[in-house]
C-alpha positions as CSV (number, residue, x, y, z in Angstrom):
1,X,82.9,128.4,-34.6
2,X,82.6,125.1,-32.1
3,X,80.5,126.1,-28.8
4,X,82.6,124.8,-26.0
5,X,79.6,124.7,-23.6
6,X,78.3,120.8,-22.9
7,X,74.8,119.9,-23.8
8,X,72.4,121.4,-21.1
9,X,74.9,123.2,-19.4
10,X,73.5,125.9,-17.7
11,X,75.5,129.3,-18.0
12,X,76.2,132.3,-15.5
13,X,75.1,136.0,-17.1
14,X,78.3,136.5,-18.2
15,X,78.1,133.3,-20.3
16,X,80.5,131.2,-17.7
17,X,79.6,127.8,-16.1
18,X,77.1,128.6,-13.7
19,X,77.7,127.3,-9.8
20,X,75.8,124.1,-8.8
21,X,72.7,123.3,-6.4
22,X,71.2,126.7,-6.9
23,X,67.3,126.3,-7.1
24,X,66.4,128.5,-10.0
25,X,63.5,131.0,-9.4
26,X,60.9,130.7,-12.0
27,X,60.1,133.9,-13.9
28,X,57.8,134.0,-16.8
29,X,58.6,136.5,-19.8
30,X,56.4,138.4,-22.6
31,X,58.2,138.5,-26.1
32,X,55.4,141.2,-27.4
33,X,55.6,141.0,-31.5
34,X,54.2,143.0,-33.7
35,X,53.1,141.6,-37.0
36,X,52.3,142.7,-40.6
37,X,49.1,141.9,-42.7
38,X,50.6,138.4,-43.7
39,X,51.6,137.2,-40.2
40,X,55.3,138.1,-40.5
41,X,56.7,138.9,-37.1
42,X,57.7,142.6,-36.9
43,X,59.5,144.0,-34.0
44,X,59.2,143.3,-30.3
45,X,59.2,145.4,-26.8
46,X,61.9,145.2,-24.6
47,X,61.7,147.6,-21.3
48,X,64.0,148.9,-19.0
49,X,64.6,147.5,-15.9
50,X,63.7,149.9,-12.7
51,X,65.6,152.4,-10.3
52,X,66.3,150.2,-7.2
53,X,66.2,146.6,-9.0
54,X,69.3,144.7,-9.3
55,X,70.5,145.2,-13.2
56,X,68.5,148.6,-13.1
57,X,68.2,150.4,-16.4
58,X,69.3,147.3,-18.7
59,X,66.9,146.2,-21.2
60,X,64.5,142.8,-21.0
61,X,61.6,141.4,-22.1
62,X,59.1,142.2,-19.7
63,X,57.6,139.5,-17.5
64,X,58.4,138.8,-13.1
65,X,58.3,136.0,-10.8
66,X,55.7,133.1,-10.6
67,X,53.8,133.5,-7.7
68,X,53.1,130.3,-6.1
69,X,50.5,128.1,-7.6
70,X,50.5,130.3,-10.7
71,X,50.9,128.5,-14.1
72,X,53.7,130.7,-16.7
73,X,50.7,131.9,-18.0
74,X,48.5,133.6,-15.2
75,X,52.2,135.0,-14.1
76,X,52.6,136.4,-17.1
77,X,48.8,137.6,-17.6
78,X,49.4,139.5,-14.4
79,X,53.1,140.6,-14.4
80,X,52.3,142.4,-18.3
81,X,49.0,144.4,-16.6
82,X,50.9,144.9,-13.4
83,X,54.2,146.2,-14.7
84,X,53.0,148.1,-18.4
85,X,49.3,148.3,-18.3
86,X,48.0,145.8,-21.0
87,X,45.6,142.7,-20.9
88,X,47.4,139.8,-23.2
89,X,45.7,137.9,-25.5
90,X,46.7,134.5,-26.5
91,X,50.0,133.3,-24.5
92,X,52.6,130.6,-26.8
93,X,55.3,129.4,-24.7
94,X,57.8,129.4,-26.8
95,X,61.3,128.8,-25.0
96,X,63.2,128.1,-21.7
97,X,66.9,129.4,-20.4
98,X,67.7,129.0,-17.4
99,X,70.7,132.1,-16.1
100,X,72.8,132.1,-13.1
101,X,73.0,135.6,-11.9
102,X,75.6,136.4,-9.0
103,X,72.0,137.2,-7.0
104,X,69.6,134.2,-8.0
105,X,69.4,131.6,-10.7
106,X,66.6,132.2,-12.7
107,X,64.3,130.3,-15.0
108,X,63.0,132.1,-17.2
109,X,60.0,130.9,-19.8
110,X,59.5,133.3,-22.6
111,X,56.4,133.4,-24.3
112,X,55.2,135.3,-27.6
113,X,52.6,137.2,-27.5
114,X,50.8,138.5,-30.6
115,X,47.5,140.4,-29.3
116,X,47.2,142.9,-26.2
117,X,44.5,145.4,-25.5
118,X,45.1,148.7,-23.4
119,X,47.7,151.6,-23.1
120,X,51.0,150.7,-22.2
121,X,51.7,152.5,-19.2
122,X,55.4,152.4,-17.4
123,X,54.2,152.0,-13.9
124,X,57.9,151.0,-12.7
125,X,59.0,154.0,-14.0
126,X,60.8,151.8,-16.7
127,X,61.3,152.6,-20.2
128,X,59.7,150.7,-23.1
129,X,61.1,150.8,-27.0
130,X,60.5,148.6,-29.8
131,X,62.6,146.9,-31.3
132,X,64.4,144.9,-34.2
133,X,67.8,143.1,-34.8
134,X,69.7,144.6,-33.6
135,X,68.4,146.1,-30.8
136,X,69.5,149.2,-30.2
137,X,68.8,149.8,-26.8
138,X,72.0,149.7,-24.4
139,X,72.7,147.3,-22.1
140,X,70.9,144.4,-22.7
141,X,70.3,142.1,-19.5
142,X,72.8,138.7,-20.2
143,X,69.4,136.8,-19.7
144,X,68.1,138.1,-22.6
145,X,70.3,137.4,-25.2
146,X,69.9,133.7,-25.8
147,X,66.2,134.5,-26.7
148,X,67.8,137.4,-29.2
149,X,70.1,135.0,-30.6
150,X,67.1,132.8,-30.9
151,X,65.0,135.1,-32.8
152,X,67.6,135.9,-35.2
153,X,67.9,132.3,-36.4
154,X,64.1,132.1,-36.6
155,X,64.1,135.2,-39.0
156,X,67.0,133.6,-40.7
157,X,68.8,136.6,-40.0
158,X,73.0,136.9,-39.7
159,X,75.5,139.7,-38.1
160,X,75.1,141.0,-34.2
161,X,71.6,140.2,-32.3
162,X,72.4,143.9,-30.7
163,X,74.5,146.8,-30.1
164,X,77.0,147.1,-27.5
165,X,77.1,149.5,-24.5
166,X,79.5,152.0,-24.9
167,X,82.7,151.8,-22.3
168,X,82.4,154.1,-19.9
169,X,84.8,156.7,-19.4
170,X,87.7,156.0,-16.7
C-alpha cells in the first residue's frame, strides 16, 4: 500500500496533515526494554496517562516536557524518577516524531533504555503494563504509534502494532 503522506510531512494525532506555524513543544520519551540473556529486546512499559491530563487514561511511553536548558537526556533522567520512581541507566536516542495534537504540537524524542534501578512507583496515579506486539493495553495515545510501528519493523515483525479500543456503547 502507497503512503500518501509527502516526505517530512508532519501529521495531526489522528494521522491528518497537521496545521502550519505551530512551535512544537519538546518532550523527551523512555522506551523501557527488557532484554533476555543474549541481548534480544523483550517487551517494553507503556503507562497510562493521568486523571486531569488531556488524553487521560490512554497508554504512552513514559517521558514529559523539556524544561528549559535541559538536554533529552536530563529531561528524561528526571521525568522517569519524577513520574515512576526509577533512576535510568544508559539513555540511546533512538527516534523523533513530531504530532500535532488539537492542544499543542509536540516533539517527542524517544529514547531506549535498557538498565534502571529502583521500584517503579505510579506517583501520577497512572497505570503501568508491559508490553509486546501487540499491545494490549486500550487506547493507545496517536503519538505513540509511529514508535510501535517502528519497533515492529525492527523485530521484523508483521500483522497489527496493537489492539483496538472497543466502541463504546451509544
Amino acid at each position: 500500500m502507497n503512503d500518501p503522506t509527502p516526505p517530512g510531512a508532519v501529521l495531526d494525532a489522528t494521522g491528518g496533515l497537521a496545521r502550519p506555524g505551530r512551535v512544537p513543544v519538546d518532550v523527551a520519551v523512555g522506551v523501557l526494554v527488557e532484554r533476555d540473556a543474549a541481548g534480544r529486546e523483550g517487551r517494553f512499559l507503556l503507562t497510562s496517562r493521568p486523571a486531569g491530563k488531556v488524553y487521560a487514561g490512554h497508554w504512552e511511553f513514559p517521558g514529559g516536557k523539556l524544561e528549559p536548558g535541559e538536554s533529552v537526556e536530563q529531561a528524561l533522567r528526571r521525568e522517569l524518577h519524577e513520574e515512576i520512581g526509577i533512576t535510568i541507566g544508559a539513555v540511546h536516542p533512538w527516534a523523533v516524531e513530531v504530532v500535532d495534537y488539537e492542544h499543542a504540537r509536540v516533539r517527542l524524542h524517544f529514547c531506549k533504555v535498557f538498565e534502571w534501578t529502583g521500584r517503579f512507583e505510579m506517583r501520577e496515579q497512572q497505570a503501568m503494563a508491559w508490553q509486546s506486539l501487540p499491545v494490549e493495553v486500550t487506547p493507545v495515545l496517536p503519538g505513540t504509534l509511529p514508535v510501535l510501528r517502528r519497533l515492529r519493523a525492527e523485530r521484523g515483525l508483521a500483522g497489527p502494532t496493537h489492539l483496538e479500543a472497543p466502541a463504546s456503547a451509544s
